[in-house]
TORMARPA-201286 format. One line per 5 residues: their letters; for each residue x, y, z of N, C-alpha, C, CB. Coordinates in steps of 0.05 Angstrom, whole numbers, always signed. Glycine has a CB too. Layout:
N
A) X/Y/Z/X/Y/Z/X/Y/Z/X/Y/Z ~ ...
***
This chain:
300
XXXXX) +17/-24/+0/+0/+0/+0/+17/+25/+0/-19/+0/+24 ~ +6/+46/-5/+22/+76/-15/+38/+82/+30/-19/+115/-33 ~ +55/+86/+28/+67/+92/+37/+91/+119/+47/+67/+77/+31 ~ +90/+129/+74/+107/+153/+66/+135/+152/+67/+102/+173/+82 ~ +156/+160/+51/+180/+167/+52/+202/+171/+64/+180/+176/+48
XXXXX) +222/+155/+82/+226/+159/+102/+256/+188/+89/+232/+127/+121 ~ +263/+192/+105/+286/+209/+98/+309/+193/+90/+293/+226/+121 ~ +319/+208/+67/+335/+190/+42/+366/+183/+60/+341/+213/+5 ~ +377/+164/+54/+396/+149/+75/+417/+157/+54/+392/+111/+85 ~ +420/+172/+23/+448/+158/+5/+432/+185/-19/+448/+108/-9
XXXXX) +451/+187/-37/+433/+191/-59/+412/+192/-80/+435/+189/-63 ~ +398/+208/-90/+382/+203/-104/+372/+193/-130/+378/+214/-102 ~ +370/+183/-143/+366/+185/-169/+343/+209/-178/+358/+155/-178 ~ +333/+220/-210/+308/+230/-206/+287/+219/-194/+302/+234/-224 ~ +271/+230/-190/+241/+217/-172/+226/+205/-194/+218/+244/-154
XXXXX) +213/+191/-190/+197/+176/-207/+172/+192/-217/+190/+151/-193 ~ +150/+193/-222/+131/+205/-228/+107/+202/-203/+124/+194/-255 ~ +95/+218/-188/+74/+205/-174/+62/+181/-166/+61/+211/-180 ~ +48/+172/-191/+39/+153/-193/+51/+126/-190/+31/+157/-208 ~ +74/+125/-202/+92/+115/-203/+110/+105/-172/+102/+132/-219
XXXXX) +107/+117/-152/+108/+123/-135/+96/+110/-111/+105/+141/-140 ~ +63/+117/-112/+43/+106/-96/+43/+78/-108/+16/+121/-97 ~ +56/+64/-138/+42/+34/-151/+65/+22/-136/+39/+26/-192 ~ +96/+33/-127/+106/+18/-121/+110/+12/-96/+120/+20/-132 ~ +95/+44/-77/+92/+25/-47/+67/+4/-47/+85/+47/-18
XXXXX) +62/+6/-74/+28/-14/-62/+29/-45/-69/-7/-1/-82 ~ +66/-49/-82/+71/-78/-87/+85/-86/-54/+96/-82/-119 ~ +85/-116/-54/+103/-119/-44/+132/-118/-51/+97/-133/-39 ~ +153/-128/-33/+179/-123/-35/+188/-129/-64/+193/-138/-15 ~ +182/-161/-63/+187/-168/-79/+189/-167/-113/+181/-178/-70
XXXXX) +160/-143/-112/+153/-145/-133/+163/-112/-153/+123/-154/-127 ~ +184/-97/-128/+195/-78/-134/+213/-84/-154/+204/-68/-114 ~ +214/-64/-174/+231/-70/-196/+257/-56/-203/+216/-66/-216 ~ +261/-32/-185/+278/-16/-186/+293/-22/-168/+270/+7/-187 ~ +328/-9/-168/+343/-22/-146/+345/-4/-118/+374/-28/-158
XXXXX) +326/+12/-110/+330/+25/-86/+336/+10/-68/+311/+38/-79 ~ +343/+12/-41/+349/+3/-13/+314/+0/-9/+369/+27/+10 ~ +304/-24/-8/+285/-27/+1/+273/-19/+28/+284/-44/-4 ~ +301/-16/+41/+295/-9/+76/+283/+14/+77/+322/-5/+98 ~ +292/+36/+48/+289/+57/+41/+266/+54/+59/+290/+64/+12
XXXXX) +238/+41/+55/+211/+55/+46/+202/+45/+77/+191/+42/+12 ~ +185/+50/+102/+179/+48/+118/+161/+31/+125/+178/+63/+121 ~ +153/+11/+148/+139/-3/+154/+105/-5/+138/+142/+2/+179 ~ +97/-24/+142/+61/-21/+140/+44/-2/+152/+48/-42/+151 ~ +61/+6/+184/+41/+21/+200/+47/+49/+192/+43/+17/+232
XXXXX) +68/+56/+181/+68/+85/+169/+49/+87/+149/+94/+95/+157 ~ +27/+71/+140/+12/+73/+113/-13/+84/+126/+8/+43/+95 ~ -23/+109/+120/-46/+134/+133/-71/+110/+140/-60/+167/+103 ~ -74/+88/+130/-104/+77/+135/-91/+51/+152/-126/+67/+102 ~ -70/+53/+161/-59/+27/+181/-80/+25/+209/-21/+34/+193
XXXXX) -75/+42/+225/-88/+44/+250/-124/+36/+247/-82/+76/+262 ~ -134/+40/+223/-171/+33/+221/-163/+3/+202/-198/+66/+196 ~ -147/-4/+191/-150/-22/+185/-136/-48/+205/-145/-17/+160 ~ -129/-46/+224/-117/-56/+243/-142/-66/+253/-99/-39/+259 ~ -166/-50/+254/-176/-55/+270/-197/-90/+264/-188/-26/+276
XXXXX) -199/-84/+222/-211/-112/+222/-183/-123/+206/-246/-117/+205 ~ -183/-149/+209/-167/-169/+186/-176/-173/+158/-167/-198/+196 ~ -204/-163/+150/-212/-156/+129/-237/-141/+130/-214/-175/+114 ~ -241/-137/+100/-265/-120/+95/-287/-136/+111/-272/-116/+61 ~ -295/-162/+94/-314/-176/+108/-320/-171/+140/-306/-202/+104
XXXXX) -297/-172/+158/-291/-167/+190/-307/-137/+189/-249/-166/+201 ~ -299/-119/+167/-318/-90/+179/-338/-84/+170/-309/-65/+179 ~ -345/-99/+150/-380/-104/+156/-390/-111/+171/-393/-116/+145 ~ -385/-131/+186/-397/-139/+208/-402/-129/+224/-391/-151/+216 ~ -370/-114/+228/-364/-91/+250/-385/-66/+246/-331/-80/+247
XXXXX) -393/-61/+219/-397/-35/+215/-438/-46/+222/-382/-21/+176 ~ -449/-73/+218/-468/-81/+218/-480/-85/+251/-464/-103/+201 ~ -458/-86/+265/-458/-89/+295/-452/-55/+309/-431/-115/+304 ~ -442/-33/+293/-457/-8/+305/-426/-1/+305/-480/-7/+337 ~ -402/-11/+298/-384/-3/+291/-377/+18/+266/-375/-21/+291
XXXXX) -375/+35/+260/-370/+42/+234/-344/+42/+225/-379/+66/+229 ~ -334/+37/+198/-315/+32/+184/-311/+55/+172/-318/+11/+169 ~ -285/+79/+176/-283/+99/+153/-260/+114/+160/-308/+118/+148 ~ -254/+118/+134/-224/+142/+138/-226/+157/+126/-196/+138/+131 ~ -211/+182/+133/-217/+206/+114/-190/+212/+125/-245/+228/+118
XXXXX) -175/+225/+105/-144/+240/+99/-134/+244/+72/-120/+224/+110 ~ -106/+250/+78/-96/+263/+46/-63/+258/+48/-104/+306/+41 ~ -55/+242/+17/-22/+244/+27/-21/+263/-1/+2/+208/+28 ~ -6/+282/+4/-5/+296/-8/-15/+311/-38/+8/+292/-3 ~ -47/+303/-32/-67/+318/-52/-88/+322/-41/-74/+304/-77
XXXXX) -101/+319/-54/-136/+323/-33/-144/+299/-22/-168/+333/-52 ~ -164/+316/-9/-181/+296/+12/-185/+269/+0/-211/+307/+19 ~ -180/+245/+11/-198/+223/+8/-213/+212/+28/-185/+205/-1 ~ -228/+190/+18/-249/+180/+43/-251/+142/+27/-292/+205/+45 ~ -246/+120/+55/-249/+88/+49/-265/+96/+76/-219/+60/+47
XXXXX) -306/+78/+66/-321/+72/+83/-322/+47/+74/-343/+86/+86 ~ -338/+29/+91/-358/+16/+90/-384/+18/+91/-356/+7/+99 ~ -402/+15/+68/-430/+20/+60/-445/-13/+63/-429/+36/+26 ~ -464/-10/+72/-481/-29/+79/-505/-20/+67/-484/-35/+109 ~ -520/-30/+40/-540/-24/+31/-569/-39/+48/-536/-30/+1
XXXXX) -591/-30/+36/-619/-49/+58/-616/-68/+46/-655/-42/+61 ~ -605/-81/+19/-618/-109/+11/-594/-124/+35/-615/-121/-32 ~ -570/-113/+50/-548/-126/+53/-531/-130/+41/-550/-140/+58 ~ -522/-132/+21/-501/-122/+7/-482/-100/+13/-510/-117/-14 ~ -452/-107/+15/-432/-90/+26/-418/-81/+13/-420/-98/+40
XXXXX) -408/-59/+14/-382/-43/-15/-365/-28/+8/-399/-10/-47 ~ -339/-37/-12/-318/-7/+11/-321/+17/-16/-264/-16/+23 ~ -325/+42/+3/-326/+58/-21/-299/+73/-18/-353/+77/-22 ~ -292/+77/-43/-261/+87/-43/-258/+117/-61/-239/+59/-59 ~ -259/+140/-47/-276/+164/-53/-249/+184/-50/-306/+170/-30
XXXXX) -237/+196/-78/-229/+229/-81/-245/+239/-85/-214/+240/-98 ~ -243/+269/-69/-251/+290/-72/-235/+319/-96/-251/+292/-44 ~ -247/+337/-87/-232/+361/-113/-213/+365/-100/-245/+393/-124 ~ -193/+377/-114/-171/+403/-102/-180/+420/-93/-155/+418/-117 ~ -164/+433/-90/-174/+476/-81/-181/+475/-112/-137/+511/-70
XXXXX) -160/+474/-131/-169/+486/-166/-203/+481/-162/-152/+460/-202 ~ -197/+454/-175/-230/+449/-182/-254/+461/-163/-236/+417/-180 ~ -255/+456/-121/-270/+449/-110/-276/+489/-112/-262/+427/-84 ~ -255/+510/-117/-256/+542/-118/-274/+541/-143/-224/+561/-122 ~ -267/+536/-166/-280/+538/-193/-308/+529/-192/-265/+523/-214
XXXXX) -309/+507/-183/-346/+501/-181/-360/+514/-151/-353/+459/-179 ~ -349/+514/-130/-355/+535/-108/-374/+556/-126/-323/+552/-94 ~ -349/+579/-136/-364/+603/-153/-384/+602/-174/-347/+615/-167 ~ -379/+577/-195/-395/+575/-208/-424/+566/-199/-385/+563/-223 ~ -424/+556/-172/-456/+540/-163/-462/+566/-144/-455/+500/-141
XXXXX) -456/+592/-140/-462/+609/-138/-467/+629/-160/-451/+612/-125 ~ -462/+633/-173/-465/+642/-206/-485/+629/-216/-440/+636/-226 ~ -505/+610/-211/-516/+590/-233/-551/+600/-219/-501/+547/-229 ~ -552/+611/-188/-575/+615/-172/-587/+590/-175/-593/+638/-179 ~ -605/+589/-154/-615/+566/-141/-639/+553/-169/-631/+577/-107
XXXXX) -646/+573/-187/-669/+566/-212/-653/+534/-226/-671/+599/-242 ~ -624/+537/-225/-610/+531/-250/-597/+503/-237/-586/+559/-261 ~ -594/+494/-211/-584/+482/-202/-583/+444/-205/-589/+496/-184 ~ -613/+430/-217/-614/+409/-217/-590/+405/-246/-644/+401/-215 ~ -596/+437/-263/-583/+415/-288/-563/+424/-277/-587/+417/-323
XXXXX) -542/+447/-267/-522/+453/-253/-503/+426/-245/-533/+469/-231 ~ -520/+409/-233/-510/+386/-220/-494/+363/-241/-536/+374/-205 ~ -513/+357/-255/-512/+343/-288/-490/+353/-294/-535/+349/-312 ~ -482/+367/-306/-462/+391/-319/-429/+389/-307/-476/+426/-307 ~ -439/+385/-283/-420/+390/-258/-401/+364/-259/-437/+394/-226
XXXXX) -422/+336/-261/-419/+307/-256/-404/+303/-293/-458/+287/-247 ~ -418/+321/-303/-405/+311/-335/-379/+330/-340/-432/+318/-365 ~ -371/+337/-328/-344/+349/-326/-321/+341/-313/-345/+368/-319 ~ -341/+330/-289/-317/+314/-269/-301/+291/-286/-335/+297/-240 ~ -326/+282/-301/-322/+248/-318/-296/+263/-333/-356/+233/-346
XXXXX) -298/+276/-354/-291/+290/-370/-256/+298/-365/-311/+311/-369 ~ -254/+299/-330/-220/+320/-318/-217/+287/-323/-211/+343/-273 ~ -239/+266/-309/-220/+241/-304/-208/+233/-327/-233/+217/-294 ~ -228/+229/-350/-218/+214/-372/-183/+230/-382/-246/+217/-399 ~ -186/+259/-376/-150/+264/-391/-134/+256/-373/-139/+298/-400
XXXXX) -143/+253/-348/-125/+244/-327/-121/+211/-327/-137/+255/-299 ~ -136/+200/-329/-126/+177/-321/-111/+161/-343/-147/+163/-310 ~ -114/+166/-364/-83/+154/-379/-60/+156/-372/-75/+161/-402 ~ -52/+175/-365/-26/+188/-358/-13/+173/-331/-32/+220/-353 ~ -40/+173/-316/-36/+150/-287/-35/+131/-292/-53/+145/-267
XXXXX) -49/+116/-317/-46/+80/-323/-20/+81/-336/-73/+62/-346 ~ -6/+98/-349/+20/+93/-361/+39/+93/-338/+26/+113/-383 ~ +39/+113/-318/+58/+110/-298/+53/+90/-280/+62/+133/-285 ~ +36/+83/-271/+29/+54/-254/+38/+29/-275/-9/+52/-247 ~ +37/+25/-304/+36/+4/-311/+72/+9/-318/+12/-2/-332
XXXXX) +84/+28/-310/+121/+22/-306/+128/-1/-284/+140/+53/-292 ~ +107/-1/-269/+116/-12/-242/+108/-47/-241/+97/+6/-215 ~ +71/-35/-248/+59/-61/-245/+50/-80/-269/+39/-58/-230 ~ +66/-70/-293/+70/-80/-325/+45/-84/-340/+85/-110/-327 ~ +38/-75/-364/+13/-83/-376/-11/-85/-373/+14/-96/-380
XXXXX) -11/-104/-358/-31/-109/-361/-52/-92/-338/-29/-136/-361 ~ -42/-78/-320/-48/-57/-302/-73/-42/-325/-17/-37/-292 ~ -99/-50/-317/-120/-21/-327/-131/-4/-300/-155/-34/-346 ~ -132/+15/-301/-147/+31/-282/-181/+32/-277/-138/+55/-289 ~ -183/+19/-255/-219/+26/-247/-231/+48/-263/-226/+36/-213
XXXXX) -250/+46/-273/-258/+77/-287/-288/+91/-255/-279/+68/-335 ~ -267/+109/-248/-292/+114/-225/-324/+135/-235/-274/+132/-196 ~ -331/+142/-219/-358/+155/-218/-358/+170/-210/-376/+148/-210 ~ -361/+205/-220/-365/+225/-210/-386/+232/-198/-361/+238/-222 ~ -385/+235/-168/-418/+238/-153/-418/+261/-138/-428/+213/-131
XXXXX) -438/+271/-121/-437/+292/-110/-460/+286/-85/-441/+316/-131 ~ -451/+295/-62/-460/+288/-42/-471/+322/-20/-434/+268/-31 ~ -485/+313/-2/-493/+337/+9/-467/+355/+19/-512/+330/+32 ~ -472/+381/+25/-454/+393/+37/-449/+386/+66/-459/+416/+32 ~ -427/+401/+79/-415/+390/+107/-431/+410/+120/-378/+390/+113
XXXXX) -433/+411/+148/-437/+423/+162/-429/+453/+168/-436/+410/+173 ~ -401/+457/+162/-382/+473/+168/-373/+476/+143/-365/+466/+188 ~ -381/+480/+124/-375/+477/+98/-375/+509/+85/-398/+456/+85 ~ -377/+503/+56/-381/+531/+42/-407/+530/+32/-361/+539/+19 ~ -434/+509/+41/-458/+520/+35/-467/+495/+16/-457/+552/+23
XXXXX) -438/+492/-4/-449/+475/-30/-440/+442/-25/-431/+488/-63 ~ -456/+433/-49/-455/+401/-42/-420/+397/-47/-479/+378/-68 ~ -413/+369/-38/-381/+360/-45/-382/+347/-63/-363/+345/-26 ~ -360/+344/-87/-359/+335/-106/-334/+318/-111/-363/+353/-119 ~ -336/+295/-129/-307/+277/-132/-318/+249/-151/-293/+264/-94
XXXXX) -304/+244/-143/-303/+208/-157/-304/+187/-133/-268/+199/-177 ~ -315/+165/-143/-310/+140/-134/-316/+113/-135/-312/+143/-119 ~ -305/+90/-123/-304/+65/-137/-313/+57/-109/-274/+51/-153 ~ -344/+41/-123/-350/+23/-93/-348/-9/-98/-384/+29/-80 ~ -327/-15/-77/-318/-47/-75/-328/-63/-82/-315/-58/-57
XXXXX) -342/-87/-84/-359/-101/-76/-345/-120/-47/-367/-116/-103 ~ -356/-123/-32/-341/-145/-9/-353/-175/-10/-346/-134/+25 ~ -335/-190/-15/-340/-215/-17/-325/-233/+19/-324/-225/-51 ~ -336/-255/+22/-318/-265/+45/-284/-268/+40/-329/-295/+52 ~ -285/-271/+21/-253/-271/+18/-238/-239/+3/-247/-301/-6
XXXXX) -255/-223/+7/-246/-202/-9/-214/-198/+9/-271/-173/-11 ~ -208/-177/+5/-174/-169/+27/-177/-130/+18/-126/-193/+4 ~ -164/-122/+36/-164/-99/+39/-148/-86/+7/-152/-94/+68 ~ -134/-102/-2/-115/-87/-26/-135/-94/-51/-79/-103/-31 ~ -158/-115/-53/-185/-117/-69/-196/-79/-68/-211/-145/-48
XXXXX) -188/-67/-40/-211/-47/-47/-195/-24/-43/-240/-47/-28 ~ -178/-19/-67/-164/+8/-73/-148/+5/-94/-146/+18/-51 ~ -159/+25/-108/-146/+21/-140/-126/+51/-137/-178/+22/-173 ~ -97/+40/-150/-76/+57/-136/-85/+79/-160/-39/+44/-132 ~ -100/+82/-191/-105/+107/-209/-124/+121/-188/-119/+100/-242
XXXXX) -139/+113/-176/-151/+129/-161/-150/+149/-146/-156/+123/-153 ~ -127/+129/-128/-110/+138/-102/-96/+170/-112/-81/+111/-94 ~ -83/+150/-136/-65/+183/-151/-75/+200/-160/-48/+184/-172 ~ -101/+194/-171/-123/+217/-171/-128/+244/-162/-139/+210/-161 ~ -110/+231/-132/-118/+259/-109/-96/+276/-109/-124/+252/-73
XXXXX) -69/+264/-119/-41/+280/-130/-43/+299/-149/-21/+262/-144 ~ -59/+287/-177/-56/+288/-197/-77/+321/-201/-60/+259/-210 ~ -100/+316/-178/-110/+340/-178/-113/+357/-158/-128/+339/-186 ~ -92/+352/-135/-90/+372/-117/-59/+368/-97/-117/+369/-99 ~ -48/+358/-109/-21/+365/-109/-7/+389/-108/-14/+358/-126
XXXXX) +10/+397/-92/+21/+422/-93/+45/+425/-115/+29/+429/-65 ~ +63/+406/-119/+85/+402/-136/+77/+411/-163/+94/+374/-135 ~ +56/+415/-172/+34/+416/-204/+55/+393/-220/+31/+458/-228 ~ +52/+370/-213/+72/+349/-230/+44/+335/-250/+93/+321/-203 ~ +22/+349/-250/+7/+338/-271/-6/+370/-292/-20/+316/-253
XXXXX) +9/+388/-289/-1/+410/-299/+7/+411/-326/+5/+432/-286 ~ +24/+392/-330/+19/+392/-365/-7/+381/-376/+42/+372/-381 ~ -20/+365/-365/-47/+361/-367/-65/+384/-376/-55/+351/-343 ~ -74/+391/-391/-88/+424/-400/-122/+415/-372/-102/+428/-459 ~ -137/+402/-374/-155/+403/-353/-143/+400/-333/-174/+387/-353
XXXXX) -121/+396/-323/-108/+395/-290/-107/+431/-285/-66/+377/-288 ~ -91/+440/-300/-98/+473/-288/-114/+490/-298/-78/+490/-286 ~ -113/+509/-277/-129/+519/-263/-148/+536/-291/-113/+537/-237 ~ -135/+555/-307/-149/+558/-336/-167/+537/-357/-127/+566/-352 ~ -143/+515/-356/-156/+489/-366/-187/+476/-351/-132/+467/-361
XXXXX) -189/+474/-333/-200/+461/-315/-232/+497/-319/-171/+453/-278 ~ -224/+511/-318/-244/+541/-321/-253/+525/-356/-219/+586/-322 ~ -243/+522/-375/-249/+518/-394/-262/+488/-405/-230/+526/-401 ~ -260/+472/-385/-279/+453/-395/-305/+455/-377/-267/+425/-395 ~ -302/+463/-354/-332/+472/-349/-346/+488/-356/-336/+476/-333
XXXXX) -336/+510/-378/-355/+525/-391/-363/+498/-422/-337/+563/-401 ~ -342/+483/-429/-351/+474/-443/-380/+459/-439/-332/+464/-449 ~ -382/+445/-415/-403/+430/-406/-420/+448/-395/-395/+410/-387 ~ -429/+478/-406/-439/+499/-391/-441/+502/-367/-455/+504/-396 ~ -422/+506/-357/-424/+512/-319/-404/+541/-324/-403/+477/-291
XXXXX) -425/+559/-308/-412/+585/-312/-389/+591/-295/-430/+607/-310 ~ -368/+584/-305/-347/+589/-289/-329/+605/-300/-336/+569/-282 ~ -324/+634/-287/-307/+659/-282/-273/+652/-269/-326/+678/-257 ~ -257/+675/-283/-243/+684/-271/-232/+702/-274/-234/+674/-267 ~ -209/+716/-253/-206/+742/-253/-188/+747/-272/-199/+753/-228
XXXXX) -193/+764/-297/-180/+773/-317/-146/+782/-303/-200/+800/-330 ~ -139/+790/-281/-118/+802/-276/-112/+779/-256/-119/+834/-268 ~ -122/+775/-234/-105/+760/-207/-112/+724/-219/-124/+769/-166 ~ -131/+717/-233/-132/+690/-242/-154/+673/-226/-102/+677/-240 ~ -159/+685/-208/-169/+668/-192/-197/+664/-195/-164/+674/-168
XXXXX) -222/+646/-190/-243/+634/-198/-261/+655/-177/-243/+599/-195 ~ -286/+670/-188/-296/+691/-184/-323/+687/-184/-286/+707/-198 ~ -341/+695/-169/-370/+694/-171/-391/+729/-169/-378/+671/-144 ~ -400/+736/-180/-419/+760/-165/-439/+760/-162/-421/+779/-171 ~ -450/+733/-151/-474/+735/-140/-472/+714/-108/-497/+724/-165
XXXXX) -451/+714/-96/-448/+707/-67/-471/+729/-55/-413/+713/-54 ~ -485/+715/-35/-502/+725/-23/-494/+751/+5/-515/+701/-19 ~ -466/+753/+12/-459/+776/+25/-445/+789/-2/-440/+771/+54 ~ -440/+791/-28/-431/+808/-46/-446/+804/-69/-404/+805/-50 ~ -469/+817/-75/-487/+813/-95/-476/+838/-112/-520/+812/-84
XXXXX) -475/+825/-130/-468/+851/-158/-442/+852/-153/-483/+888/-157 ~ -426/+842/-135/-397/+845/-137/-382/+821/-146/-387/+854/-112 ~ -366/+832/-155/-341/+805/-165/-322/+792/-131/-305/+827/-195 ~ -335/+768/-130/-306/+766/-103/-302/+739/-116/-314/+765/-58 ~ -281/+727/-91/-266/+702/-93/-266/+693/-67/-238/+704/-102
XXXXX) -266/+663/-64/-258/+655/-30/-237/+654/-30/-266/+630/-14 ~ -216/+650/-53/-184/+648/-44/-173/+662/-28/-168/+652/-61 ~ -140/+662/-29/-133/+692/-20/-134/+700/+13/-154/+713/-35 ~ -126/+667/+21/-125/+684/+56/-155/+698/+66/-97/+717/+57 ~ -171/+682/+57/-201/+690/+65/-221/+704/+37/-198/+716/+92
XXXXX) -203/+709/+17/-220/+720/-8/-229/+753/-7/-248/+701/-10 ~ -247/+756/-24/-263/+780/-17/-261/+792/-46/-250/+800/+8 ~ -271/+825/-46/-277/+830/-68/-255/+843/-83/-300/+842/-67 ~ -230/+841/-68/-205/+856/-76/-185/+840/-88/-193/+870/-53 ~ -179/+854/-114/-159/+842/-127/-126/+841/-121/-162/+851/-148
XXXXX) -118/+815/-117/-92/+825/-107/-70/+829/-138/-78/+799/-80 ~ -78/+836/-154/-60/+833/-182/-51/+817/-188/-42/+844/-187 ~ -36/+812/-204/-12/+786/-208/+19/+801/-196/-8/+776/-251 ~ +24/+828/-191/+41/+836/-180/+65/+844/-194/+43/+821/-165 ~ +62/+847/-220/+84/+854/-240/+82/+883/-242/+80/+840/-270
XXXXX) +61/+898/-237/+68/+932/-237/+86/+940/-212/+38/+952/-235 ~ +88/+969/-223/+110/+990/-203/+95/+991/-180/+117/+1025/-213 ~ +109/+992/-162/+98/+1005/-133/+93/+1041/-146/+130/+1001/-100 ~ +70/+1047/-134/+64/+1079/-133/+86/+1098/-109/+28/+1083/-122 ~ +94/+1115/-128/+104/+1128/-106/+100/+1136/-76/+104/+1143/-114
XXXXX) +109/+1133/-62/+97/+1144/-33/+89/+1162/-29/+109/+1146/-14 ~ +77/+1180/-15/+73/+1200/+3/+93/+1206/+21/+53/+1195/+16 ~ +97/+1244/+23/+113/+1245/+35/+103/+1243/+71/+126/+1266/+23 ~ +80/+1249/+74/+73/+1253/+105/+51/+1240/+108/+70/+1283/+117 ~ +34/+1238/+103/+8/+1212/+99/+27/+1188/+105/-11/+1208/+61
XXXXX) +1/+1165/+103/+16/+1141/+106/-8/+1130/+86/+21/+1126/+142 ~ -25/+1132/+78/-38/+1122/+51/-34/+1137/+28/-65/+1120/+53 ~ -38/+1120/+0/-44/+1131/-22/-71/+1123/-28/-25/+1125/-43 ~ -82/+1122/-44/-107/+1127/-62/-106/+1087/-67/-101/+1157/-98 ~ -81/+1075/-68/-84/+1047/-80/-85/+1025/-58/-60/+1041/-99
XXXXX) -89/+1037/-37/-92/+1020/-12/-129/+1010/-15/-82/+1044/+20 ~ -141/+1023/-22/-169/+1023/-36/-170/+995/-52/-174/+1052/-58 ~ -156/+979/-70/-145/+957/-78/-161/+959/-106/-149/+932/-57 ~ -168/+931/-121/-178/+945/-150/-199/+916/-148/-149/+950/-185 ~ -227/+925/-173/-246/+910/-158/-236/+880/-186/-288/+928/-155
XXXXX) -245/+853/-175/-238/+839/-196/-244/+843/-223/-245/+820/-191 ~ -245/+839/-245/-256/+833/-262/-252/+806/-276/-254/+851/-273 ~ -277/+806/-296/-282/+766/-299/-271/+771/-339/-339/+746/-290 ~ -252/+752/-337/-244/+741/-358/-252/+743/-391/-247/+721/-351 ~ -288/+736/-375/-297/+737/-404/-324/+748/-389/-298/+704/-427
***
């Protein structure tokens, strides 16, 4: 399973690709192909879902568990966005682990604004639109992940094709529903915990919320790209002609105004891209006229 990094003991070679990366903590030893120091890479229990999966010996074990008033679930991030492994218990009885990315900041800012932009009239097809775009980031993304996973785990490696869904908003949230992908298990008695995680997935959450941008050659991975196929799938999505950032003006504390949530809290002030002159100072004041800031404007 994906594993974290311990601090390098010798030299480096280049780094491998992401993906590439998570396929080869998710073999065993053996099945490593490259000549690193295997000691290199850290125990089982350094792996973020060790401690909940400790708790059954398999999936089967947390259904039961989860059927007896236990619940089964994780939620964390190795370095991309959020993910979430439950256990779902439907009424017929039937069990799935559901194995669930969420957006980045890019994406989860860009549709934020736009499902404010769209008013509440517009919102069922909003949703549609939303789900057919998500499909849409996956499909350019996930080749790129089955080619770097299949360095590791050869050929015949295809990637789960997941499901873009959208679920209620959080409590403490920004108002709007959450949005992502995901692959639900099926659990059989003999299923095993590595049955219910497909590592294109996993990298999923790199690939679109990664800080490194090691997938931004991807044209839908950034942040323009990603603005441009959701207008393709008509979802009105803005941004700020000068600072870049994903913009709405119809937030309900800034109606008729251009703001952003980015930005260390957002608001309706543009911070530029920062390539002009500083204005001269004042000689005895301590403001100028540009402390006032400049209001966004939208792209198109």
């Amino acid at each position: 399973m994906p594993k974290k990094r311990k601090k390098s003991r010798k030299p480096t070679r280049a780094t491998p690709p992401p993906a590439v990366l998570q396929a080869k903590r998710s073999l065993p030893a053996e099945a490593h192909d490259w000549d690193d120091d295997d000691s290199d890479w850290d125990d089982d229990e350094d792996f973020p879902m060790s401690d909940f999966r400790a708790q059954f010996a398999s999936p089967a074990d947390a259904v039961a568990g989860t059927r007896a008033g236990k619940p089964w679930e994780w939620v964390g991030c190795v370095d991309g966005s959020r993910m979430r492994h439950r256990i779902l218990v439907r009424d017929d009885g039937a069990a799935v682990v559901e194995q669930a990315v969420f957006l980045g900041t890019v994406q989860e800012g860009a549709i934020l604004c736009a499902w404010h932009e769209a008013g509440p009239d517009s919102r069922p097809l909003l949703e549609k639109n939303i789900l057919n775009a998500l499909d849409s980031l996956h499909e350019a993304v996930r080749p790129h992940l089955e080619a770097e996973i299949r360095e590791v785990r050869g050929e015949d490696y295809t990637a789960v094709v997941p499901q873009a869904f959208m679920e209620s908003p959080e409590p403490y949230g920004a108002g709007v529903p959450l949005f992502g992908w995901r692959i639900l298990h099926p659990v059989t008695p003999d299923s095993t915990w590595d049955d219910t995680l497909d590592v294109a997935l996993w990298s999923t959450s790199i690939a679109v919320g990664g800080w490194a941008g090691s997938y931004d050659h991807i044209d839908e991975v950034r942040a323009d790209g990603f603005t441009a196929l959701l207008r393709r799938h008509n979802v009105p999505a803005h941004r700020c002609a000068e600072c870049k950032k994903p913009i709405t003006s119809r937030h309900p504390r800034w109606p008729g105004i251009w703001t952003t949530p980015t930005d260390e809290g957002g608001g309706p002030a543009c911070a530029g891209t920062g390539s002009g002159p500083y204005p001269p100072e004042p000689r005895i004041g301590w403001y100028t006229d540009s402390e006032f800031g400049e209001p966004h404007r939208p792209d198109s």
